[in-house]
C-alpha positions in Angstrom: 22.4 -29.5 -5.7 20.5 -27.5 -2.7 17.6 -25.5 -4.0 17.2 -22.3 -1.5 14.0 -21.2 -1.3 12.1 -17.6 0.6 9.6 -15.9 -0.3 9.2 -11.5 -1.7 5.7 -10.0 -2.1 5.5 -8.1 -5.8 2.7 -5.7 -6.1 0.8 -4.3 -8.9 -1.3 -1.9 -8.2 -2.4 -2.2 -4.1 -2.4 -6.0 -4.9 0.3 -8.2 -3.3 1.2 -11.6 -4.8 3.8 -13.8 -2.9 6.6 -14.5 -4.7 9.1 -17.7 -4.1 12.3 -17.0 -5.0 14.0 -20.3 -5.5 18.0 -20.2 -5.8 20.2 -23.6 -7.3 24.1 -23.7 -7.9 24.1 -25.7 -11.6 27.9 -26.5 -12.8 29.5 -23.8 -14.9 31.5 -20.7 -14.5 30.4 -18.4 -12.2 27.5 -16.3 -12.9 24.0 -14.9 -11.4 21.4 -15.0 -13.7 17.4 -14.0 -12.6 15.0 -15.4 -14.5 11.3 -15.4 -14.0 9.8 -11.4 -15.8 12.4 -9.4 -13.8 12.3 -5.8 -14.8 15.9 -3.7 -15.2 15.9 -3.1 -11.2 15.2 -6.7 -10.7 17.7 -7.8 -12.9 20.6 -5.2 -11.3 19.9 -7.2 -8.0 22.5 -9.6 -8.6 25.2 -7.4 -8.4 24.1 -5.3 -5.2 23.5 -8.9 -3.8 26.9 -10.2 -4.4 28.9 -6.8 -3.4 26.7 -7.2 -0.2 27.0 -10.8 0.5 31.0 -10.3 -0.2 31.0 -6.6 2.0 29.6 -9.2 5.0 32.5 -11.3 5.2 30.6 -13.8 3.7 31.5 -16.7 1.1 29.9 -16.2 -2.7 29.6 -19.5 -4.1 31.7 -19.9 -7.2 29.7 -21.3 -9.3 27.2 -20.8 -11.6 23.8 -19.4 -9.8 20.4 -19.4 -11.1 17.6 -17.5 -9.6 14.3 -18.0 -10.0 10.8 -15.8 -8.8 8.1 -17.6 -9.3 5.0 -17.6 -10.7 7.2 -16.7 -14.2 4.2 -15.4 -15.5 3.8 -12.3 -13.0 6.1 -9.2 -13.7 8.5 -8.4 -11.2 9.5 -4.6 -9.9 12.0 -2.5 -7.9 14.4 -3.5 -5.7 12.4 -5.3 -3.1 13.2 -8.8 -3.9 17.1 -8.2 -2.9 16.6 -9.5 0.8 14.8 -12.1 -0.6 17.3 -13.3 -3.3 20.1 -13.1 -1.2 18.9 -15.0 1.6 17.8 -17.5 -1.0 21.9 -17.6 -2.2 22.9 -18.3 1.0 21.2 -21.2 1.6 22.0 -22.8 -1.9 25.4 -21.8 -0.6 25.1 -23.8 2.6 25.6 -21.1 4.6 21.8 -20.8 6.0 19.7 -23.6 7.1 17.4 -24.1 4.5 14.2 -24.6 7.2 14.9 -21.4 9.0 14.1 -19.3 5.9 11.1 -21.2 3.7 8.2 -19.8 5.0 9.1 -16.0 5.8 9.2 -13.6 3.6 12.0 -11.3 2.8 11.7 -7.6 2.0 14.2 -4.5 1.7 17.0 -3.3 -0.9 20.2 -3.9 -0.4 23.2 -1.6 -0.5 26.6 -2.6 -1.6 28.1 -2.5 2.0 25.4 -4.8 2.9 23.3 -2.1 4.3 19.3 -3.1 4.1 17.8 0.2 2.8 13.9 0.6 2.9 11.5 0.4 0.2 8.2 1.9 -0.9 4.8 -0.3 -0.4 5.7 -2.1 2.7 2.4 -2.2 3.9 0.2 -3.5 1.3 2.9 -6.1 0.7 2.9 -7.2 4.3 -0.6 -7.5 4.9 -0.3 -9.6 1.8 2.0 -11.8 3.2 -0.1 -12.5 5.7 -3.1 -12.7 4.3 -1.8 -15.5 2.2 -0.4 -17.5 5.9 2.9 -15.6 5.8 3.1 -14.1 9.2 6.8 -14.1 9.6 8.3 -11.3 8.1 11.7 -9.6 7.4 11.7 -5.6 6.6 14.3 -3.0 6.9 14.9 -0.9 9.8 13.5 2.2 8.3 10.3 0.3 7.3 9.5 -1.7 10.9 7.3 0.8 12.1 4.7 1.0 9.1 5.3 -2.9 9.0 3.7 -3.7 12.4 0.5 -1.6 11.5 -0.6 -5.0 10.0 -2.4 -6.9 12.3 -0.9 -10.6 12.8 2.3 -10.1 11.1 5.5 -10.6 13.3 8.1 -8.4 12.1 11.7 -8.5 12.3 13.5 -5.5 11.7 17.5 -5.4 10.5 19.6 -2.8 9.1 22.3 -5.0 7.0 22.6 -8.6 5.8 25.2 -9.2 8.2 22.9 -9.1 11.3 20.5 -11.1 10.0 23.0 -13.5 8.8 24.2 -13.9 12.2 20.3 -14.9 13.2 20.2 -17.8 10.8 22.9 -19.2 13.1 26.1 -18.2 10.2 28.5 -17.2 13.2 30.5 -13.8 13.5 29.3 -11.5 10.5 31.7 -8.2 9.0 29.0 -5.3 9.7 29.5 -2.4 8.0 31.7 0.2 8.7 29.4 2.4 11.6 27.8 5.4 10.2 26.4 7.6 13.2 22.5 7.0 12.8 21.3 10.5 11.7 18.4 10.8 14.4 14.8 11.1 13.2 13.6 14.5 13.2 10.5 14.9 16.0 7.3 14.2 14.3 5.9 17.3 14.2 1.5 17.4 15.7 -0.6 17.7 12.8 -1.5 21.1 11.4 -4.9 22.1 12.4 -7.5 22.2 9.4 -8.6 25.3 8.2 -11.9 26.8 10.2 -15.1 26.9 8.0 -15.7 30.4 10.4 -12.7 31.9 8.5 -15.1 32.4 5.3 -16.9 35.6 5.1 -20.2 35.5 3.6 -21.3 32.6 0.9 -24.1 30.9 3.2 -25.1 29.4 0.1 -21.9 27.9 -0.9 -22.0 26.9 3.2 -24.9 25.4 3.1 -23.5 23.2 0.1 -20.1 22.6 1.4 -22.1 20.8 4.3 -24.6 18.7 2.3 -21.5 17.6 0.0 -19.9 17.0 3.2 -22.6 14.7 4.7 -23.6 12.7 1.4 -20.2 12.5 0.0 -21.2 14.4 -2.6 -19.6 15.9 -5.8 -19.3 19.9 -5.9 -18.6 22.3 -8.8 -18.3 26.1 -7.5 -18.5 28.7 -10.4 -17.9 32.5 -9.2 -15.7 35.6 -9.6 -11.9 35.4 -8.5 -11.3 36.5 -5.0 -15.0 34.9 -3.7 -13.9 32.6 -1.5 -14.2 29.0 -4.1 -10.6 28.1 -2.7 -10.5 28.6 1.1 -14.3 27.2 0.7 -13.0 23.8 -1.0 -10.0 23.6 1.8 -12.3 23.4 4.5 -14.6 20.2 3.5 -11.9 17.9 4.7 -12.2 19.2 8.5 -16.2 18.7 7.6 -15.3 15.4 7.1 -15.4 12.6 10.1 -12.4 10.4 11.0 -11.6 7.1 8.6 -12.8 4.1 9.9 -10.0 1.5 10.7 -10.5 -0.6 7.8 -10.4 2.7 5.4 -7.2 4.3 7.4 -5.9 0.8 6.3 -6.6 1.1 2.4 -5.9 4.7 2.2 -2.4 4.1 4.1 -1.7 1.3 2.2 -2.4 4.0 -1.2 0.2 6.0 0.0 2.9 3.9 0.9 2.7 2.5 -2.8 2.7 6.4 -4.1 5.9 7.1 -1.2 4.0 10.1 0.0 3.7 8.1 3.6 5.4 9.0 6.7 5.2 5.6 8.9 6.1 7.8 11.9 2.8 9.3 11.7 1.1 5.8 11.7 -2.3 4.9 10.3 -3.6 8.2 8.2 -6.5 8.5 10.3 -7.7 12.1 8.4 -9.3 12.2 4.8 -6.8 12.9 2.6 -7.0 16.0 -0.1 -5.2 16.2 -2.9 -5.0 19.8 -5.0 -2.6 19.3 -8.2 -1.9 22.1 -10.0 -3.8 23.1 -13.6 -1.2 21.5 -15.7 -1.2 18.3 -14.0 -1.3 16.0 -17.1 -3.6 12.6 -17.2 -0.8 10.3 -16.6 -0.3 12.6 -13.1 -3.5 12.1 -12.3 -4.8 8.7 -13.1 -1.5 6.9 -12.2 1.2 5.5 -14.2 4.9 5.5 -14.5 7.6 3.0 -16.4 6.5 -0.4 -15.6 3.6 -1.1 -13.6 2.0 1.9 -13.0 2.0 3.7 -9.1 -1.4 5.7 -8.0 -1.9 9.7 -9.3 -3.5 12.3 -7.5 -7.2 10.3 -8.1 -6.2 7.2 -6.1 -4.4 9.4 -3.3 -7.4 11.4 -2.8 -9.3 8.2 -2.0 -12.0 8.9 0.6 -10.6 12.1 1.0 -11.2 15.1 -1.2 -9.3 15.8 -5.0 -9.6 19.6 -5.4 -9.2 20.9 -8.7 -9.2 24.6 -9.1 -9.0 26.7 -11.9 -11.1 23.7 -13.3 -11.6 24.6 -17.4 -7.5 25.0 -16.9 -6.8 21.2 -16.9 -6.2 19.6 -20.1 -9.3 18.1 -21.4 -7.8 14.5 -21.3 -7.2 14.8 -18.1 -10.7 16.3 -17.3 -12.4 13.4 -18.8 -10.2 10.6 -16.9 -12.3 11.4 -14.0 -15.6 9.9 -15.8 -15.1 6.7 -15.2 -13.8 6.6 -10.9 -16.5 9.2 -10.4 -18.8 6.2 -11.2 -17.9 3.3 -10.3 -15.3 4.1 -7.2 -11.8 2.8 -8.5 -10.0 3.1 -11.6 -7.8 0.4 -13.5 -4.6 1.6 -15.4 -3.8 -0.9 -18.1 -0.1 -0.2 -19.5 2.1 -3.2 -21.6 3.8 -5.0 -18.4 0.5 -5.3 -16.6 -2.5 -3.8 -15.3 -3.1 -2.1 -12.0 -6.5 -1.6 -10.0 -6.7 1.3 -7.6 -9.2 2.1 -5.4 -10.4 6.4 -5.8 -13.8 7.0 -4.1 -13.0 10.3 -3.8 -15.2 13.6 -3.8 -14.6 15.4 -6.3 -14.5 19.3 -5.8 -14.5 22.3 -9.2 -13.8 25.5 -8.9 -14.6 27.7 -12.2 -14.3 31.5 -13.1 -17.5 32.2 -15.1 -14.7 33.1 -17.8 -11.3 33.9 -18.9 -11.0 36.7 -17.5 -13.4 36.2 -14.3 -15.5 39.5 -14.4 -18.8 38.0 -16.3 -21.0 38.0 -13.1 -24.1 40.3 -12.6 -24.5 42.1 -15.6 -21.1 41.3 -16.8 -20.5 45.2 -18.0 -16.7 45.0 -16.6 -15.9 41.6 -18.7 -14.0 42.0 -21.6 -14.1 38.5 -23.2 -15.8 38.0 -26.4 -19.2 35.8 -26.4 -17.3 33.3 -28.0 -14.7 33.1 -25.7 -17.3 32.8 -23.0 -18.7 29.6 -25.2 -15.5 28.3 -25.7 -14.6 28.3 -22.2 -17.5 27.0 -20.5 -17.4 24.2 -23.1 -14.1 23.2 -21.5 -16.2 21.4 -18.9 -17.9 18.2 -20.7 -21.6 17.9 -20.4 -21.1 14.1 -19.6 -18.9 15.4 -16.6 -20.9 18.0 -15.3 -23.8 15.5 -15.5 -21.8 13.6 -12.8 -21.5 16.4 -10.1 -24.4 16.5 -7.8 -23.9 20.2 -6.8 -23.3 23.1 -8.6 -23.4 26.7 -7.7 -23.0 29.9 -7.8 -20.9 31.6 -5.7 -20.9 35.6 -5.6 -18.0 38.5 -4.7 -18.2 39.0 -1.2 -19.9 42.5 -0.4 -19.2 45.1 1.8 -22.3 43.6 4.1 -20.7 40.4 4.3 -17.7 41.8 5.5 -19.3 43.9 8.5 -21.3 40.9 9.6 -21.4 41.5 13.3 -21.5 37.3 13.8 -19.4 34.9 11.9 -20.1 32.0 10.2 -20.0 28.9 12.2 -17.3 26.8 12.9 -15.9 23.4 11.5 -16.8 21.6 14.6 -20.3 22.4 15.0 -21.0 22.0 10.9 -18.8 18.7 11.6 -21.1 17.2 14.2 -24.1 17.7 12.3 -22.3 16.3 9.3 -21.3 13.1 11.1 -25.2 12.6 12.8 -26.2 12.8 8.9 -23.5 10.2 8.3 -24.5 7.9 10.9 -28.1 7.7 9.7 -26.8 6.7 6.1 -24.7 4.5 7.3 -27.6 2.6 9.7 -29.8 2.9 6.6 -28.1 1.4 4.5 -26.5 -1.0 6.9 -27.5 -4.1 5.5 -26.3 -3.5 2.0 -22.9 -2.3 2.7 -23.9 1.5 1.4 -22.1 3.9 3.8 -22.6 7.4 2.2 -25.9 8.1 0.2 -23.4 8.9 -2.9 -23.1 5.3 -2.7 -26.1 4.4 -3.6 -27.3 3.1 -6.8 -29.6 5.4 -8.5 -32.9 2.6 -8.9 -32.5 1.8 -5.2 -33.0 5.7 -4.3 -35.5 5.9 -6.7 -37.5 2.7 -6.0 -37.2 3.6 -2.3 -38.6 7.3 -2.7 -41.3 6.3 -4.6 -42.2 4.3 -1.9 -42.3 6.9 0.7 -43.9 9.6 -1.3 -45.0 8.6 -5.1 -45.3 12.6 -5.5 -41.8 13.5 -4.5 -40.3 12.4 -7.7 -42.9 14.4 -10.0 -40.7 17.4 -11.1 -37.4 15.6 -12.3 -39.9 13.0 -14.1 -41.5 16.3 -15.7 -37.6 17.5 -16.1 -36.7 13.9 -17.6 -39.2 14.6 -20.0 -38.3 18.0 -21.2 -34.8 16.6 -21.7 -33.8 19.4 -18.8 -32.0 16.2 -17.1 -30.6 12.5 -17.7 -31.3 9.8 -15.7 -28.2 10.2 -14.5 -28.4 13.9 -13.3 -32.0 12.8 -11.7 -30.7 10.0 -9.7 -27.5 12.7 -8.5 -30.9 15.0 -7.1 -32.7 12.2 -5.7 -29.0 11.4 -3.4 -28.9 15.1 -2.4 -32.3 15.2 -1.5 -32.0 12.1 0.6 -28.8 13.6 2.4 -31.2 17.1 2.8 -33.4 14.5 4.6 -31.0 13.3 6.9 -29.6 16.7 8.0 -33.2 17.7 8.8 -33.2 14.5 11.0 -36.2 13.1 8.3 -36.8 9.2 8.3 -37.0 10.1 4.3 -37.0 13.0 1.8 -40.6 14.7 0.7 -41.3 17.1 -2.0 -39.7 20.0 -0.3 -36.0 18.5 -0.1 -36.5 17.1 -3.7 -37.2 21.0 -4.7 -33.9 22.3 -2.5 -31.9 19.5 -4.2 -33.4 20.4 -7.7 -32.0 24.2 -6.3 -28.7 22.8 -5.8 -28.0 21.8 -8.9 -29.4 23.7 -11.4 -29.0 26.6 -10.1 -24.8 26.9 -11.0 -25.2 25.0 -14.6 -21.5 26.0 -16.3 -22.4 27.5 -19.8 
């Protein structure tokens, strides 16, 4: 009996595995049976791919078929492995030259008129193909542009079974019946980024939108409603430079997996910022889902910005799943059919009222919560989360003064350039290690390294450390923001002075 054999990519998490889908007529009456840890979709495939194969004007062997997706062990997902299983029929079925198909790879769901409709995660999966030698590759239509973004792969495009049936040499093909192609609405330009010059008042919070900008650093904002915490938050991404090529990659392959990518846009060249709303729950986002598990908001926010306002709002659950990527960069979401890794090396930006009802700022004489309440809400922000965030401040109602300021603030692009210069020297810095952002950096290299420079510099969080005022944690997050002071200033290193303006930084908005 011919064995017909292709090859699908399944992916958990961002991770692509190649799959060979192996396909043998056995004696017996005629069935399709998929075998090797096919999930419900998976399984379903069989029918789509015979109502396709038999919509084409093609033969369906009758007989008994057996399907197989190898390696058994791995879970399989979604309805990307329909290409690949009925190309892999076909040959058992003598209809396709078994040589023409082993070594591409297949991708794309299949309709029942034989239609190849496109799927989500086309690009991780393809740049896993030909990472492991695959480089000929078969995606729908619909997914051919996001396909060629990955460098080395040779893409063929189709739109139904029957025209790529007729490529393997099978003669005149039944197409579908013509649907007019609905044409694809003009991408439209991307919508300028808000203007840092649009905030009135709050140099302070300025001041620390740019250092978090240029060090990559977290931010919690605690004021009044109506002072600016929002717009503030919405303008660090336009702080932000432009993602390297091997980062527009990863964060483009992040959002094809999630389906929140437009490949007519091409390579997501901008940070990305993510705002969910206060009763996002964990699962939304940390990632998850039926099955394997897809990104949440976390992983789509990577090397971008995740916003979350009306901070003590969130669930505490949810708060506290952001311990863990804070620190080490990525996340892994373990559920029963497997476990996902997903990159999220986000910054991470709070916004906070001072309490339920907002007015306990100044003397607090117009706030009406009780001192309890106050507690209570404060407390919503865990002390092993805030010890994580490298900023935090204060931000005041915006005054009368502030408002007939003869000179705006400045603008984006001039705060941008000084952020990228500041950038540039981290990145040269800490070239050789592979360190691109001081936020990077472990805390006993930043340390070790200071000490070196100026022995004295690190006397007040030591004192601090003592008192119990800070962690070790919470000093090394100073010692970072004092280095990225430095490189602002255009300092080879920080001194005493930027280890004081750091120390500034982040007491000086402790929540509760």
């Amino acid at each position: 009996m011919a064995v017909g054999t292709t090859f699908s990519v399944a992916l958990v998490g961002l991770t692509g595995h190649p799959v060979e889908v192996e396909s043998m007529l056995t004696p017996g009456l005629p069935h399709v049976q998929v075998i090797g840890l096919p999930d419900t979709s998976v399984g379903e495939s069989r029918e789509r791919v015979r109502a396709a194969v038999v919509a084409c004007g093609l033969t369906w062997p009758m007989s008994r078929l057996v399907i197989s997706l190898r390696p058994a062990s791995l879970p399989k997902t979604g309805s990307v492995h329909d290409l690949a299983i009925a190309v892999a029929a076909l040959v058992s079925a003598g209809q396709v030259p078994a040589g023409l198909v082993r070594d591409r790879v297949h991708l794309g769901e299949l309709g029942l008129d034989g239609r190849v409709h496109p799927v989500a995660g086309i690009l991780p999966a393809v740049a896993a193909a030909v990472e492991h030698g695959h480089r000929e590759v078969v995606v729908p239509e619909a997914n051919a542009d996001e396909a060629q973004l990955v460098p080395g792969a040779r893409v063929t495009s189709v739109a139904h079974l029957g025209q790529l049936a007729e490529q393997y040499g099978v003669g005149a093909v039944a197409a579908p019946a013509h649907r007019p192609r609905v044409p694809r609405p003009a991408t439209p330009a991307p919508a300028q980024e808000p203007d840092l010059a649009d905030v009135i008042g709050q140099p302070e919070a300025r001041q620390a939108l740019e250092v978090a900008a240029a060090g990559g650093h977290h931010l919690l904002m605690v004021g009044p409603p109506g002072a600016g915490k929002t717009m503030l938050a919405s303008r660090l991404p336009g702080l932000l430079p432009d993602l390297t090529e091997p980062e527009a990659v990863e964060v483009t392959s992040v959002h094809s997996v999630a389906g929140t990518y437009d490949p007519a846009t091409g390579l997501m060249r901008r940070p990305p910022f993510e705002d969910p709303h206060h009763t996002a729950t964990q699962v939304a986002l940390v990632g998850g889902g039926s099955g394997l598990p897809r990104p949440g908001a976390i992983s789509r926010a990577h090397r971008g910005v995740l916003f979350l306002d009306e901070a003590p709002e969130f669930r505490s659950q949810a708060l506290e799943s952001l311990r863990q990527p804070l620190e080490s960069g990525h996340l892994v979401v373990a559920r029963a059919r497997g476990t996902a890794r997903f990159p999220a090396r986000f910054q991470l930006v709070l916004a906070a009222n001072p309490c339920p009802c907002g007015r306990a700022t100044g003397r607090g004489q117009e706030c009406t919560c009780s001192p309890m309440a106050q507690r209570r809400y404060s407390a919503r922000l865990s002390g092993p989360l805030l010890d994580r965030i490298d900023i935090q401040l204060q931000v005041g109602a915006v005054t009368r003064a502030d408002l007939l300021a003869p000179e705006p603030g400045e603008p984006s692009r001039v705060v941008a350039e000084r952020v990228r210069l500041a950038r540039r020297r981290q990145a040269e810095r800490w070239r050789r290690q592979g360190w691109r952002t001081n936020a990077e950096v472990p805390g006993k290299e930043l340390r070790d390294r200071t000490r070196a420079v100026d022995p004295r510099a690190l006397t007040p969080l030591e004192q601090a450390l003592e008192r119990g005022a800070l962690t070790l944690r919470g000093m090394d997050r100073i010692v970072r923001v004092a280095w990225t002071l430095a490189d602002l200033a255009g300092c080879e290193h920080p001194g005493q002075d930027e280890v004081g303006a750091a120390l500034a930084l982040r007491m000086r908005g402790s929540h509760g």
